[in-house]
C-alpha positions, 0 to 999 in steps of 0.5 A, a space after each residue: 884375044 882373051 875374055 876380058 872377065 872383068 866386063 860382063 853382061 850385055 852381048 857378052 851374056 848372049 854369047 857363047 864362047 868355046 874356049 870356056 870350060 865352065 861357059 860350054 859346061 854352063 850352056 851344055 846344062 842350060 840347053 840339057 845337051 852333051 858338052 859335044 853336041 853343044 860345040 857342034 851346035 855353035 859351030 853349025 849356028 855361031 856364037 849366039 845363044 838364041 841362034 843356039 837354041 834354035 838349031 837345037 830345039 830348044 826353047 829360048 826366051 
């Protein structure tokens, strides 16, 4: 099912989604990792960022 962009926020901000350029691009940015290492970091944590974060060391709020 295709992101439904007009309905944003909530689950949907915490929430990491592979097949979005500028979602891996953003969150890559955000965690200061490659493009790839997020991917295998969502792939070995799941979607959520906070889950994300942690696998990665990083510091979420």
């Amino acid at each position: 099912m295709a992101d439904d962009k007009t309905k944003t926020g909530g689950q949907d901000r915490l929430r990491i989604n592979l097949h979005e350029d500028y979602e891996l691009r953003d969150w890559a940015k955000r965690f200061g990792v490659s493009v790839e290492e997020l991917r295998v970091a969502v792939k070995a944590a799941g979607p959520m960022a906070g889950e994300v974060a942690r696998h990665l060391g990083k510091p979420w709020p």
